[in-house]
C-alpha positions as CSV (number, residue, x, y, z in Angstrom):
1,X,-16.4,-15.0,-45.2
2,X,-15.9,-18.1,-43.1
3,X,-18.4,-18.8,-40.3
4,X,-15.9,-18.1,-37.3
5,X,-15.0,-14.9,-39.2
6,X,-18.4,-13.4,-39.7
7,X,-19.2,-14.7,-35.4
8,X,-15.9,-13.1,-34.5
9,X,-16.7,-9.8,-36.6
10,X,-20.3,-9.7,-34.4
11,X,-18.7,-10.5,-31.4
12,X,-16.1,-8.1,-31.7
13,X,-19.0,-5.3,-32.5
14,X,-21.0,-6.2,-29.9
15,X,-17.7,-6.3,-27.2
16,X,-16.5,-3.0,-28.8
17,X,-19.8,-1.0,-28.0
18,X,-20.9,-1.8,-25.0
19,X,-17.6,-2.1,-23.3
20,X,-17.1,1.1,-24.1
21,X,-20.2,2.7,-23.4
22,X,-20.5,0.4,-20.2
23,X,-16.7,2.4,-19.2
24,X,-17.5,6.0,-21.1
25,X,-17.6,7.6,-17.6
26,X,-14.0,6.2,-16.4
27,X,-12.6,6.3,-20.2
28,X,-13.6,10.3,-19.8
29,X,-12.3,10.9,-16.3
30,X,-8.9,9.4,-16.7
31,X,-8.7,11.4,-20.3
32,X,-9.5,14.8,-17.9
33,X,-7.3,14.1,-14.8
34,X,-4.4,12.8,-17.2
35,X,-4.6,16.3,-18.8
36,X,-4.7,18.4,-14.9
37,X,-2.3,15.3,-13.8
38,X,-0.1,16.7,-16.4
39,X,-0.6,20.3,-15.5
40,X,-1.0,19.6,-11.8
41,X,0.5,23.2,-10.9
42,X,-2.1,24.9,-12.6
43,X,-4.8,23.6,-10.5
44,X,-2.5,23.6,-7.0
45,X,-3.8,26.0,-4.5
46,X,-1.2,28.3,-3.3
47,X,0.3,28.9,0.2
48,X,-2.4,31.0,1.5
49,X,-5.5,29.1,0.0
50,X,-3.7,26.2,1.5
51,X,-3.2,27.7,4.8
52,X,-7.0,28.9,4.7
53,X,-8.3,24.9,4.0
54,X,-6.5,23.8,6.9
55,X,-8.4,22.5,10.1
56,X,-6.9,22.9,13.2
57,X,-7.8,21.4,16.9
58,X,-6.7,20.7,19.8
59,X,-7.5,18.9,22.8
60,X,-6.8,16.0,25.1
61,X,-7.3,12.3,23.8
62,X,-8.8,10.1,25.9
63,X,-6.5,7.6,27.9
64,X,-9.2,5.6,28.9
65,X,-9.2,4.3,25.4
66,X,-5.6,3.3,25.7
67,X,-4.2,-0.3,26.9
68,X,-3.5,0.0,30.4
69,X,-5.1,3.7,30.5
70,X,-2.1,5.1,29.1
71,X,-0.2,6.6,26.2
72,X,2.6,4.1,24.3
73,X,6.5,4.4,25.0
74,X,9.0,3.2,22.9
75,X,9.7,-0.4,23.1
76,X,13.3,-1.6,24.7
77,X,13.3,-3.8,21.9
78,X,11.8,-2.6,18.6
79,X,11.8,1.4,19.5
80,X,8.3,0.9,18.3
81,X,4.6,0.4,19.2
82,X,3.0,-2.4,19.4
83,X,0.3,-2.9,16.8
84,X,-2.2,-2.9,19.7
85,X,-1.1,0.7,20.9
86,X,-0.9,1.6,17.6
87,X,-4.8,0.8,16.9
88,X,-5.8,2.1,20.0
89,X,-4.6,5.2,19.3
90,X,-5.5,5.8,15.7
91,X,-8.8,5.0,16.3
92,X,-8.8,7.3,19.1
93,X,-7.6,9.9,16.6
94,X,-10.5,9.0,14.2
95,X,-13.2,9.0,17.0
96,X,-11.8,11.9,19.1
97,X,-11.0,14.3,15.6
98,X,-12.6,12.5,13.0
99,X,-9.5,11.5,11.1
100,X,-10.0,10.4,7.6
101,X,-7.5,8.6,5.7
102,X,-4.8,5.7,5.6
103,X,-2.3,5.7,8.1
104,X,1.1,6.4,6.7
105,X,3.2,6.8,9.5
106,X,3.7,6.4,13.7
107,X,6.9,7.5,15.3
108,X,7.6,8.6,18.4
109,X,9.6,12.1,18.9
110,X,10.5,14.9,20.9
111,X,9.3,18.9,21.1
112,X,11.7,21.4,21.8
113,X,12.2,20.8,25.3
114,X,12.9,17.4,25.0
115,X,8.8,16.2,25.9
116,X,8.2,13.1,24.6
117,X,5.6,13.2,21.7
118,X,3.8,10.7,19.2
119,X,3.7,11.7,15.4
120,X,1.0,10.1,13.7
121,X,0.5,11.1,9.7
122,X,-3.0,9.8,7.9
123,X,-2.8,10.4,4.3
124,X,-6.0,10.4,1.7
125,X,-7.2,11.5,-1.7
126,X,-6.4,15.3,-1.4
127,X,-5.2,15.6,1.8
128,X,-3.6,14.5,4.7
129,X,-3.6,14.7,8.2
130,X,-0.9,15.8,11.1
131,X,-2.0,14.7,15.0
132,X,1.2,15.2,17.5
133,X,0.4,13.4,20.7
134,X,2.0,15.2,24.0
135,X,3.1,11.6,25.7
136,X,2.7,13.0,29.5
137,X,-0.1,15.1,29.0
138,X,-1.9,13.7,26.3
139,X,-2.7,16.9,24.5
140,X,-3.3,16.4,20.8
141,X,-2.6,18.8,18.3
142,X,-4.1,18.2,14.7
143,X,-3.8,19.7,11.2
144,X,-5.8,18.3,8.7
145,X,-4.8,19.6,4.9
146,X,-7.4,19.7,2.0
147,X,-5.9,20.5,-1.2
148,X,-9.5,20.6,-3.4
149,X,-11.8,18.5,-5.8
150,X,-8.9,18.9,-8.5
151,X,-6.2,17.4,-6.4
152,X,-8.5,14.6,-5.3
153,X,-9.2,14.1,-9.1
154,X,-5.5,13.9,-10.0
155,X,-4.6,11.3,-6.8
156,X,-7.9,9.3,-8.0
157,X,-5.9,9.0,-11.4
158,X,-2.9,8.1,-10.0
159,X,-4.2,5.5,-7.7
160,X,-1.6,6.6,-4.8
161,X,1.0,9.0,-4.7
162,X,5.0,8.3,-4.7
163,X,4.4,4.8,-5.7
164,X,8.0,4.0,-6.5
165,X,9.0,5.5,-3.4
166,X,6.4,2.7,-1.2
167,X,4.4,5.7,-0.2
168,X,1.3,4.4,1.3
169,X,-1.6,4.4,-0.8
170,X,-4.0,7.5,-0.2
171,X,-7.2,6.3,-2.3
172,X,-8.0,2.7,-1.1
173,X,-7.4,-1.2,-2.1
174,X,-11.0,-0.8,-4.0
175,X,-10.2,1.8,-6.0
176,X,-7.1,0.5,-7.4
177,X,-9.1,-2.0,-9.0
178,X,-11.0,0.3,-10.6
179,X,-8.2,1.5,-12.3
180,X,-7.1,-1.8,-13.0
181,X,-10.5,-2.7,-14.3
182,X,-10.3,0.2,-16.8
183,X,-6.5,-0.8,-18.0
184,X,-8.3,-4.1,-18.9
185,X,-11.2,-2.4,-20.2
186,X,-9.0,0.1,-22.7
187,X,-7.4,-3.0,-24.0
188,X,-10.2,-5.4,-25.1
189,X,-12.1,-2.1,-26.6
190,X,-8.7,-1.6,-28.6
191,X,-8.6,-5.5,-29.5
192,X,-12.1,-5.0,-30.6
193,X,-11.6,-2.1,-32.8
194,X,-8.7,-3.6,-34.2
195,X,-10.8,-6.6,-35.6
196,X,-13.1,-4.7,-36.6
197,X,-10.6,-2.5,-38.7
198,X,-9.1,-5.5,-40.0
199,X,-12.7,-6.5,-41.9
200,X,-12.5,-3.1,-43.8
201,X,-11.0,-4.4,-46.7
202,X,-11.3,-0.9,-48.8
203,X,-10.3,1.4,-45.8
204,X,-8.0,-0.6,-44.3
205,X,-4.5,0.3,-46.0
206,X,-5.7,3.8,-44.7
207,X,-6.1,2.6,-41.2
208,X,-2.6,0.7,-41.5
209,X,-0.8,3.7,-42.5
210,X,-2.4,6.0,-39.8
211,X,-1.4,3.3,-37.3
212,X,2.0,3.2,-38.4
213,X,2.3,6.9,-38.4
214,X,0.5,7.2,-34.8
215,X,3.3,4.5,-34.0
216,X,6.4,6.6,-35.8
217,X,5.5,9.7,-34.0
218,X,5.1,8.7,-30.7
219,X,8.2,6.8,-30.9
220,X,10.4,9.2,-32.1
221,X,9.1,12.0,-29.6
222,X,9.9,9.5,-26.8
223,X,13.5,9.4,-29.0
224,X,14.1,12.8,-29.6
225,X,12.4,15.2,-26.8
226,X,11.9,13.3,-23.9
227,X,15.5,13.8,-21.5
């Protein structure tokens, strides 16, 4: 054995262990939550336990807080806030109600009889919030959904939620490079274990037939059973 092999063998042992015991508790929880992400509807509550975790309130938001001392119209121009109204407001909503989340969406819209309204939608890791902003009263109406710890598990996995649709992301810039962190970590513990396979010289046609098989398997269920 060759110098660089045996330092490449040590390193690769020394990488391999305590990588993965340095990432045990993510390599764990993404194991878990990609077995309930999987079965998501077993751990959904249902209408009524829903219904029950919801957090209702209402009252006036402060238009002192607003530019000019005022609620935002449409523009002529955009149909749209500006970005100023559009802070001043949310974090109105997150003083006044203690709004928790990433803001998803601000439109302007009407009630039944025709009032003006603001929607604004906050989204977050296992919930998401609702506040509906009378224009000309400023009475604010919010609903504030918590689906439980296993649905905040599930989105932690995920990272966000309807990323191919652009959805804004409900668990934070920080955390997606956790996740990202822990792709790169899975891969340099498999490197390692790879090379450290390889040295096995009497188990190693073993290992090379298990991989293959591990390989064949998972390619033809992709093949066969997935529509």
């Amino acid at each position: 054995m060759s110098p660089l092999h045996r330092w490449l063998l040590k390193t690769s042992r020394t990488v391999h262990v305590y990588l993965t015991l340095f990432g045990l508790t993510l390599i764990l929880f993404f194991a878990i939550t990609g077995f309930m992400l999987n079965h998501t509807e077993w751990f959904l509550p249902d209408d009524a336990k829903l219904e029950a975790q919801t957090r209702r309130e209402s009252r006036p938001l402060p238009r002192d807080k607003m530019p000019g001392g005022k609620l935002p119209i449409p523009s002529e121009s955009s149909g749209e806030a500006t970005g100023e109204e559009k802070l001043a407001v949310v974090e109105a909503l997150r003083k006044e109600f203690d709004v928790r989340g990433e803001l998803s969406s601000f439109v302007f819209v009407k009630d039944d009889n025709d009032r003006p309204q603001i929607k604004v939608e906050f989204k977050r890791a296992g919930g998401e919030t609702v506040a509906t902003i009378d224009v000309e009263s400023a009475t604010t109406e919010v609903a504030s959904t918590y689906q439980g710890w296993a649905i905040v598990m599930t989105d932690l996995h995920r990272g966000n939620r309807g990323n191919m649709s652009n959805e804004v992301k409900r668990t934070g810039r920080v955390w997606s490079f956790v996740i990202d962190g822990t792709c790169v970590l899975l891969l340099i513990i498999s490197a390692t274990g790879l090379v450290m396979w390889w040295s096995l010289k009497s188990r190693g046609k073993w290992g090379a037939i298990l991989f293959v098989v591990g390989t064949a398997v998972t390619g033809a269920v992709y093949y066969w059973f997935v529509p």
